[in-house]
C-alpha positions as CSV (number, residue, x, y, z in Angstrom):
1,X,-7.9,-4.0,4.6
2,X,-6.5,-1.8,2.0
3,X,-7.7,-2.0,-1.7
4,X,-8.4,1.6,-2.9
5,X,-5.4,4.1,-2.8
6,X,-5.4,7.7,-4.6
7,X,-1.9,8.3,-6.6
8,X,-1.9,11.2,-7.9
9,X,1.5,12.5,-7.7
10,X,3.8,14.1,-10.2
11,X,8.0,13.9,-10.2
12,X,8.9,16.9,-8.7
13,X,7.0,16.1,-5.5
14,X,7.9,12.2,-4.9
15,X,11.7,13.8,-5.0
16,X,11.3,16.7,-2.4
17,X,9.2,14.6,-0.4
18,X,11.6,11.4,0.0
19,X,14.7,12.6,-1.2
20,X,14.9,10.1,-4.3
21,X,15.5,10.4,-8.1
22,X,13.3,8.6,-10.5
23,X,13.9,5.2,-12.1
24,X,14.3,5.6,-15.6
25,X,13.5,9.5,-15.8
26,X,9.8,9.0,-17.3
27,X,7.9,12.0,-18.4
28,X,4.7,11.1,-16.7
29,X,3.5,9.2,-14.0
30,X,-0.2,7.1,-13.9
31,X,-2.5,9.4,-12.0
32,X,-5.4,7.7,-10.1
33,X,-7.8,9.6,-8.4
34,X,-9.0,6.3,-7.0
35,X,-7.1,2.8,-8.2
36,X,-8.4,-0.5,-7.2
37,X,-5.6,-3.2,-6.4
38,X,-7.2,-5.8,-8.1
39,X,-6.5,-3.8,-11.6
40,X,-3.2,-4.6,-10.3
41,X,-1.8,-0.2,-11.3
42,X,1.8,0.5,-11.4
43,X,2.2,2.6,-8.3
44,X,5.4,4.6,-6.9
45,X,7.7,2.2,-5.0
46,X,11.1,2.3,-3.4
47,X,12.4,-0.6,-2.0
48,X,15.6,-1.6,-0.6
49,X,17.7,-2.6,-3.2
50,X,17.9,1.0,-4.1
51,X,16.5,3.2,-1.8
52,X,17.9,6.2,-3.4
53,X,15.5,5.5,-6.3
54,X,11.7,5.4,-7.2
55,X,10.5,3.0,-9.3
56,X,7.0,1.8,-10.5
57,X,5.9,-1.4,-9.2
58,X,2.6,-3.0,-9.8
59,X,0.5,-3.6,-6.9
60,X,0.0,-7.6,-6.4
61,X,3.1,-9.8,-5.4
62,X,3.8,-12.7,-6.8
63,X,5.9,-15.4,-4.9
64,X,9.4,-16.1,-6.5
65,X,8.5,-19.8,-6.3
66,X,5.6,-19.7,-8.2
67,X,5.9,-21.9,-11.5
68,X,3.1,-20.7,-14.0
69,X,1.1,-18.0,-15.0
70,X,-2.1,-19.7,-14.1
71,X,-1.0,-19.6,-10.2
72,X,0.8,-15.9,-10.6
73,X,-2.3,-14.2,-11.8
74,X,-4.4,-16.0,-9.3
75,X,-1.5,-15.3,-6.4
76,X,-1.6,-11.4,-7.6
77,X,-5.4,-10.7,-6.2
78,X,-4.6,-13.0,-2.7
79,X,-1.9,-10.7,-2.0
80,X,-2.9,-7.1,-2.4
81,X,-2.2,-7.1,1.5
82,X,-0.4,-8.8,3.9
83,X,-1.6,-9.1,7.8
84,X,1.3,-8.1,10.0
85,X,0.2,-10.5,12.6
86,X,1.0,-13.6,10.6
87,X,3.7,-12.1,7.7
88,X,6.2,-14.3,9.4
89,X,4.6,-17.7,8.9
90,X,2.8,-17.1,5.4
91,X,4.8,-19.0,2.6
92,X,4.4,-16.0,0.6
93,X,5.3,-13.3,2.1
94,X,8.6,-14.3,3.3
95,X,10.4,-11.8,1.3
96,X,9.6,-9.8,4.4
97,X,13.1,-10.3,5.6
98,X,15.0,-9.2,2.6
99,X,12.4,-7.6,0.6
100,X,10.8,-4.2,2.0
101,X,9.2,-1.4,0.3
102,X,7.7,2.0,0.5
103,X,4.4,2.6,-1.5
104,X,4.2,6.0,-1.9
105,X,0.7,7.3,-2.1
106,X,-1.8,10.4,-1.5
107,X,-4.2,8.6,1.0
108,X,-6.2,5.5,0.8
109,X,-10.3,4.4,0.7
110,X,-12.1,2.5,3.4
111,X,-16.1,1.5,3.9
112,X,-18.0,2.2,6.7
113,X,-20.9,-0.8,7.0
114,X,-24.1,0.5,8.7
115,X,-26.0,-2.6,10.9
116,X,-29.5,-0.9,9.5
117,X,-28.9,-0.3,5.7
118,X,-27.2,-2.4,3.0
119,X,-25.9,0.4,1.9
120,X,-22.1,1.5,2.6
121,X,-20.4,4.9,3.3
122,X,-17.3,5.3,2.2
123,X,-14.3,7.7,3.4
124,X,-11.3,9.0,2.0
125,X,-8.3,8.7,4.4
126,X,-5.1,10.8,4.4
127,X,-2.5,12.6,6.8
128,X,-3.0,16.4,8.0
129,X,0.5,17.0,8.0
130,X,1.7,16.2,4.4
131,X,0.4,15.7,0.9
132,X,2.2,12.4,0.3
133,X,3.2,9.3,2.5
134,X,4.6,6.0,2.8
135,X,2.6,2.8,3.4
136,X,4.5,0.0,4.4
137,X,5.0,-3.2,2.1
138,X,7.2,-5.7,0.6
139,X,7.6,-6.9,-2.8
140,X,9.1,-10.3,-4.6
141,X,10.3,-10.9,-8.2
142,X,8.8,-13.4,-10.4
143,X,10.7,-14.6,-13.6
144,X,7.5,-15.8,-16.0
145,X,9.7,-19.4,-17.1
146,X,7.8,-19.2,-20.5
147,X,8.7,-15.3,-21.7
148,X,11.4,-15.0,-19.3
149,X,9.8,-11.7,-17.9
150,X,10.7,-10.3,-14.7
151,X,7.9,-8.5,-12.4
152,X,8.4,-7.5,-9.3
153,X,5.1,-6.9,-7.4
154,X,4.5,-5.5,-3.7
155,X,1.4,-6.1,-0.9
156,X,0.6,-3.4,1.2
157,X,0.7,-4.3,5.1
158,X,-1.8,-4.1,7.2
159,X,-2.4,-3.9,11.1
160,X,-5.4,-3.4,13.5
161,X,-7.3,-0.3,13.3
162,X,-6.4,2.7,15.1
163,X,-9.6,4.0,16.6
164,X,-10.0,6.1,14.1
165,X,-10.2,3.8,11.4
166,X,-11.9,0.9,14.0
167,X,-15.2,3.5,13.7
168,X,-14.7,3.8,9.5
169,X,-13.7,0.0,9.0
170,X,-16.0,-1.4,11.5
171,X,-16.4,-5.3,10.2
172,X,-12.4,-6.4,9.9
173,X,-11.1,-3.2,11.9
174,X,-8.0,-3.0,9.6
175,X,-5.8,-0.3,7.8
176,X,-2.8,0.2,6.3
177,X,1.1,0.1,8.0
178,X,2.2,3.8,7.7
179,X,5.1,4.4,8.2
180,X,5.9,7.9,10.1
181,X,8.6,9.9,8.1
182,X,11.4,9.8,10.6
183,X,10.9,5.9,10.0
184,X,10.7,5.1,6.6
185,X,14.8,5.0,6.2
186,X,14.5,2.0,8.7
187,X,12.2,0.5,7.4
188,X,14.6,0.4,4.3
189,X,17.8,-0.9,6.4
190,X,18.7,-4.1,5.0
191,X,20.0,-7.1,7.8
192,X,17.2,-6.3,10.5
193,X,16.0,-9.4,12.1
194,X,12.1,-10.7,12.7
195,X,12.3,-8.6,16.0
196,X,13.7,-5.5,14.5
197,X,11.1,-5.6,12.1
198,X,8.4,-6.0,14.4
199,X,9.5,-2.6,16.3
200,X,8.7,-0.8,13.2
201,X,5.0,-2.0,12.6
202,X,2.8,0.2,14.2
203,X,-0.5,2.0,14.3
204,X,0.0,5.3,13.1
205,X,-2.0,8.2,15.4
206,X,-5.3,8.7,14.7
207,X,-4.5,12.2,15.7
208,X,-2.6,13.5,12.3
209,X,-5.1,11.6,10.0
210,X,-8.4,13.1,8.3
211,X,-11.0,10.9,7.2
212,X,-13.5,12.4,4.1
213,X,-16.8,11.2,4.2
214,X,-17.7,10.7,0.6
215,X,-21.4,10.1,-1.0
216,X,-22.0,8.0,-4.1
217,X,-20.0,4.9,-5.6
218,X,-20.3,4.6,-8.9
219,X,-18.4,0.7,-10.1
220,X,-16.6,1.4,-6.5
221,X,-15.4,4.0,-7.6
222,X,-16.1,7.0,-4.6
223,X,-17.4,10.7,-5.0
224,X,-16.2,13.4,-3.3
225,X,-19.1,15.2,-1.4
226,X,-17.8,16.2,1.8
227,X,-15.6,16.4,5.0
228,X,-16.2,14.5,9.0
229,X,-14.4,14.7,11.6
């Protein structure tokens, strides 16, 4: 699965990258070294309302049919990711028609689990051929009926491991839907159908990614030591 990500980005860069101006023109963005979803950060997002634009989008969506609080903040940790083998039968996740994003990030954290020690190494995963990417996702927006707030919240996609990845995350086999550059502008188009969509969910190739073995976890939080493969 996905549940660690590194965002550590500044303006300047997200626009050059994908060719977007900034919601709202903030000063600053959140930098995270390491972010866990389930702190639920504001990340950069562009989605297809307004895929000219970046905006910050906290990482957890909630359902637009959801009624209270009590089942949003409980709905927010179930769906951090979203399995692309069943996104088209899960209640809440089908936004996936309408509702696309981009999550635009530095890399991403996975665990290698070890069948003679408890203990778990973990790696830091990005591209070789750019700085920044885009991971996959939708989103939904949830009025809160008490304060009448409006969130809108995304779940990173997942698919089965490249076999890269199948040797890091070697219990679920799973990483995150990247999305390759000449791509990410479909994966934006709004009116595709179930079968269009399903074109554009892919592994990405082992072959332009770099895995960082990294030593120490302190509150699951990883340590830069080192470089593999």
């Amino acid at each position: 699965m996905c549940y660690y990500v590194k965002s550590k980005v500044n303006i300047k860069a997200l626009r050059e990258r994908f060719s977007a101006e900034f919601d709202g023109q903030p000063e600053q963005l959140p930098e995270y070294e390491t972010i866990s979803g389930f702190a639920h950060p504001m990340l950069p997002v562009i989605d297809c309302e307004e895929p000219g634009k970046i905006h910050l989008m906290e990482w957890g969506l909630v359902p637009h049919w959801v009624k209270d609080e009590h089942t949003a903040s409980e709905m927010r940790n179930l769906t951090l990711n979203a399995r692309s083998e069943t996104l088209f039968e899960k209640p809440s996740f089908r936004s996936i028609l309408t509702h696309r994003c981009l999550i635009l990030v530095n890399g991403f954290y996975e665990w290698q689990t070890h069948a003679t020690q408890k203990a778990k190494t973990p790696y830091y995963i990005h591209l070789k051929s750019q700085e920044l990417f885009a991971m996959g996702g939708l989103y939904d927006e949830w009025v809160n009926t008490t304060t009448g707030e409006i969130t809108k919240g995304f779940s990173i996609i997942t698919v089965e491991a490249n076999p890269l990845m199948a040797i890091i995350h070697n219990t679920k086999r799973r990483m995150p839907l990247i999305l390759p550059a000449n791509t990410e502008k479909d994966w934006l188009q709004k009116g595709m159908n179930e079968g269009e969509i399903k074109n554009l969910i892919t592994q990405y190739p082992e072959d332009d990614m770099v895995a960082e073995e990294l030593q120490g976890q302190k509150n699951n939080h990883p340590e830069q030591t080192g470089r593999l493969f």
